[in-house]
C-alpha positions in Angstrom: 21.7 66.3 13.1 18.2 65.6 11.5 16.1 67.0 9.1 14.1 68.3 11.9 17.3 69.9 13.4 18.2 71.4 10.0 14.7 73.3 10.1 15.6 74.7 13.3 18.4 75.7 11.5 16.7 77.5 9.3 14.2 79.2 11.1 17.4 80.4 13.5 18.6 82.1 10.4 16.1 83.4 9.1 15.4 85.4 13.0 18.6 86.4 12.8 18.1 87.9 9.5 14.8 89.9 10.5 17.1 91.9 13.1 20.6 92.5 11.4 19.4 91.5 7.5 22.5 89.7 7.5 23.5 86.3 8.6 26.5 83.9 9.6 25.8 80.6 8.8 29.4 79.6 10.5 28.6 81.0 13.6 25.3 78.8 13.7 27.1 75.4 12.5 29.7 75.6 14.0 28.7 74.3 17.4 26.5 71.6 15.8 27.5 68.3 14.4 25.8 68.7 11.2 26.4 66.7 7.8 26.8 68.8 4.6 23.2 67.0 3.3 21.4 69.0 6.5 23.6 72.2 6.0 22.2 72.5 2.5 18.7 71.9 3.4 19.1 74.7 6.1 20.3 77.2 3.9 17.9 76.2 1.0 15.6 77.4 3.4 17.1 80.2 4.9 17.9 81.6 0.9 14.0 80.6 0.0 12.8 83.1 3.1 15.5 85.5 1.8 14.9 85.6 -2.0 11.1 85.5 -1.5 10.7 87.5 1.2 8.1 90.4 0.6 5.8 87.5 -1.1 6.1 85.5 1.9 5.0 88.2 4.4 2.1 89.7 2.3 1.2 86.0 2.4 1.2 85.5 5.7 -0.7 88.8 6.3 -3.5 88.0 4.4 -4.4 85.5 6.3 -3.7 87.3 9.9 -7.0 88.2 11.7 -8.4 90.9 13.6 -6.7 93.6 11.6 -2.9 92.5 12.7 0.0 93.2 10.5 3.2 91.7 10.1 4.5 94.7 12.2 2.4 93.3 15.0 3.8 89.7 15.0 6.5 88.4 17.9 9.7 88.0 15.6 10.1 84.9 16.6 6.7 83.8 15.2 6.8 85.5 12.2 10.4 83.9 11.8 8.8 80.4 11.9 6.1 81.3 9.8 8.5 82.4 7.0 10.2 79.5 7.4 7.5 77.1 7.2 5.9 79.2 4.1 9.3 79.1 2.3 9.7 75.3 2.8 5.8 74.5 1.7 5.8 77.1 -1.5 9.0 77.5 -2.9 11.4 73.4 -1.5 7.9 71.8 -2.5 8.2 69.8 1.2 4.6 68.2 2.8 2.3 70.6 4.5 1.4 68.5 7.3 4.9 67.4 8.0 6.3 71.4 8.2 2.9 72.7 9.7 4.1 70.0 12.9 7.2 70.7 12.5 6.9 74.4 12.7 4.4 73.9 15.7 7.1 72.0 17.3 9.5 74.9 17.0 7.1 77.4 18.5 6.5 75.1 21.9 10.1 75.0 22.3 11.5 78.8 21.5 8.0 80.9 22.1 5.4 81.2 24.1 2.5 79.0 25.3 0.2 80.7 23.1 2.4 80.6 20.0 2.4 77.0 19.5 -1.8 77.5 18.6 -1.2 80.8 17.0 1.5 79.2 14.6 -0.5 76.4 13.7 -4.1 78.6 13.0 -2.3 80.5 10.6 -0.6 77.6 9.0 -3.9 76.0 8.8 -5.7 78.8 7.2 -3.2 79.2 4.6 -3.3 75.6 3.4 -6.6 74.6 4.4 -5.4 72.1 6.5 -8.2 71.2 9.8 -7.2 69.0 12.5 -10.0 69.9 14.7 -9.1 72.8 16.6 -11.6 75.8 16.6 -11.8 78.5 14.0 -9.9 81.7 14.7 -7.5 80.2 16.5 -4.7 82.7 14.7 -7.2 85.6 15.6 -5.1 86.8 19.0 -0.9 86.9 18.4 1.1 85.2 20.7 2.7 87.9 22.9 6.7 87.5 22.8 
């Protein structure tokens, strides 16, 4: 397992935990190969989400356009955005690196439009411009 995998990891939880508010971490590792190193980093996430997570979403909403609200986000975006805000704010990891990463996971478990949705909010947040057109976060990717 990589680093990157463990960041899946930790955005699986933290879905999880925006349905049931609960989680079990042995039901998610124990198909996985994963060392006790990326385990940690996985939960360090998920617990980061967890501990901070009205600050995280009123966060994230601030920066939503057109009027949407948390409410109005696909789970599975808002998941990844958590995730990626918990690892940038509260583990002190590289913006670039987990705005990529986070990207990455929305191509592969959302929708077309979520990848570009993910990323314009990500940007806006921490100022970060790699050429793509304003108000790209303005329209949620629909789940």
């Amino acid at each position: 397992m990589s680093r990157s995998d463990a960041r899946v990891c930790g955005f699986l939880l933290t879905f999880e935990y925006l349905f049931s508010k609960e989680f079990n971490e042995n039901l998610l590792f124990e198909e996985q190969i994963v060392s006790e190193e990326e385990k940690k980093f996985s939960l360090q996430i998920f617990e980061s989400v967890q501990k901070n997570f009205d600050e995280i979403d009123l966060k994230i909403e601030s920066f939503l356009k057109n009027n949407l609200k948390i409410k109005d986000l696909c789970a599975i975006d808002h998941a990844i955005l958590m995730t990626a805000l918990a690892q940038v704010d509260f583990l002190n990891e590289p913006k670039g690196l987990v705005i990529n990463e986070a990207v990455r996971i929305a191509k592969k478990y959302s929708t077309d439009k979520s990848s570009s949705f993910v990323n314009g909010v990500l940007s806006s947040i921490y100022g970060k411009s790699d050429g793509k057109s304003e108000g790209e976060n303005a329209e949620n990717a629909e789940c």
